[in-house]
C-alpha positions in Angstrom: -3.3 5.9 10.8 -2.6 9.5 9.1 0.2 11.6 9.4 -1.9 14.8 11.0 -0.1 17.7 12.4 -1.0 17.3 16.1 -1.8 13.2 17.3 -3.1 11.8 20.6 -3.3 8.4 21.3 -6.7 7.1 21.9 -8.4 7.7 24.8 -5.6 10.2 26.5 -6.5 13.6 26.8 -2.9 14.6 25.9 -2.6 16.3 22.6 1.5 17.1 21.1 2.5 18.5 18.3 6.3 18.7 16.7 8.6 21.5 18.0 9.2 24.2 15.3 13.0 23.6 16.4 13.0 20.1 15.6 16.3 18.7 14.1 16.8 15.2 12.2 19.9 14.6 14.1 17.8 15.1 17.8 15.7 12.2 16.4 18.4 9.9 16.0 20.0 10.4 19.0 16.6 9.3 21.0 16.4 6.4 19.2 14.1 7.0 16.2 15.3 4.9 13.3 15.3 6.7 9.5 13.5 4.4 7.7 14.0 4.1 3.6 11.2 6.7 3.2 12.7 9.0 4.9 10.3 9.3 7.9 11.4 8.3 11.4 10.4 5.6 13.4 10.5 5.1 17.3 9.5 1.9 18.1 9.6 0.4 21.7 8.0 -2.3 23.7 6.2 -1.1 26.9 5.4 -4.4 28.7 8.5 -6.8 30.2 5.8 -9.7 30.8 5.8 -12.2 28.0 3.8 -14.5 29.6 0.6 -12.6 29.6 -1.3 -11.5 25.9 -1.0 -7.7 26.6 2.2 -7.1 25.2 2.1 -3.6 23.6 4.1 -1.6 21.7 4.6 2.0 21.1 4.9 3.4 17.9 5.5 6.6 16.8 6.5 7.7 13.4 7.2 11.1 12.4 6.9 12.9 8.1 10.2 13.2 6.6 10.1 17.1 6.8 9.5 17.2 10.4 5.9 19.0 9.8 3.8 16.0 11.0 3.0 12.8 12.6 1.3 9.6 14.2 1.4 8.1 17.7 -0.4 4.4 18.4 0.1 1.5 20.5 -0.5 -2.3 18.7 -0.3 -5.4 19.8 3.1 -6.9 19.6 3.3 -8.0 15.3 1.9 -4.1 15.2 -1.4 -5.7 13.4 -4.0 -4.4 16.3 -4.6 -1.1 17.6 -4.4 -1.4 21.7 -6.2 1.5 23.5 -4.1 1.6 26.5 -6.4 3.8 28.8 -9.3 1.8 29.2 -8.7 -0.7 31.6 -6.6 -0.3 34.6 -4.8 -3.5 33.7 -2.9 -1.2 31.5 -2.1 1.4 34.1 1.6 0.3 34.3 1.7 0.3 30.2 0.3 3.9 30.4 2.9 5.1 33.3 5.6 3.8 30.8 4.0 5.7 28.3 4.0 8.8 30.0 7.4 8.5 30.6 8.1 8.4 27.2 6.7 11.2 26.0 7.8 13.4 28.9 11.3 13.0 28.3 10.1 13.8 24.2 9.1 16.4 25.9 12.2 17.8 27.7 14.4 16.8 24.7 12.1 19.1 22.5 11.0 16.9 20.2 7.0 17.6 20.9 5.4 19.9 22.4 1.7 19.7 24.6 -0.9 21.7 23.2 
């Protein structure tokens, strides 16, 4: 997974890019952690159920100079890629999702190409 200037996450159809107005300190107040390399991480579980094997988790990560980044869901230890909009089994993961990146999208952290 490459930092590219615009990311989509596997079989969505919805395509974002960073806002040119970006700022480090919007980042950290929505929760994306600064890690050591200077990047930004925002990483969330979407599923409450523990009992069943399709725990997923979100994980976005963003360059430290704001000009690119990388969006994927993984299983739980983050070691397998999950595409999230093949099954409808996942269709409350992908409403959570959604969710997510809307309110990136009000807070102007992406934008929708």
């Amino acid at each position: 997974m490459a930092f590219e200037k615009t990311a989509t996450l596997q079989g969505s159809n919805d395509v974002y890019t960073l806002s040119a107005n970006l700022k480090k300190y919007t980042l950290r107040d929505n929760a994306f952690d600064e890690l050591k390399t200077g990047n930004f991480q925002y990483l969330r579980t979407l599923t409450n159920d523990s009992v069943t094997n399709q725990e997923v988790k979100l994980k976005i990560v963003i360059s430290n100079d704001l000009t690119k980044l990388k969006i994927a869901t993984t299983t739980l230890n983050g070691l397998r890629p999950i595409t999230i909009y093949k099954s409808a089994a996942f269709k409350e993961i992908c409403e959570k999702y959604e969710f997510i990146m809307q309110d990136f999208l009000n807070k102007g952290i992406f934008e929708k190409k």
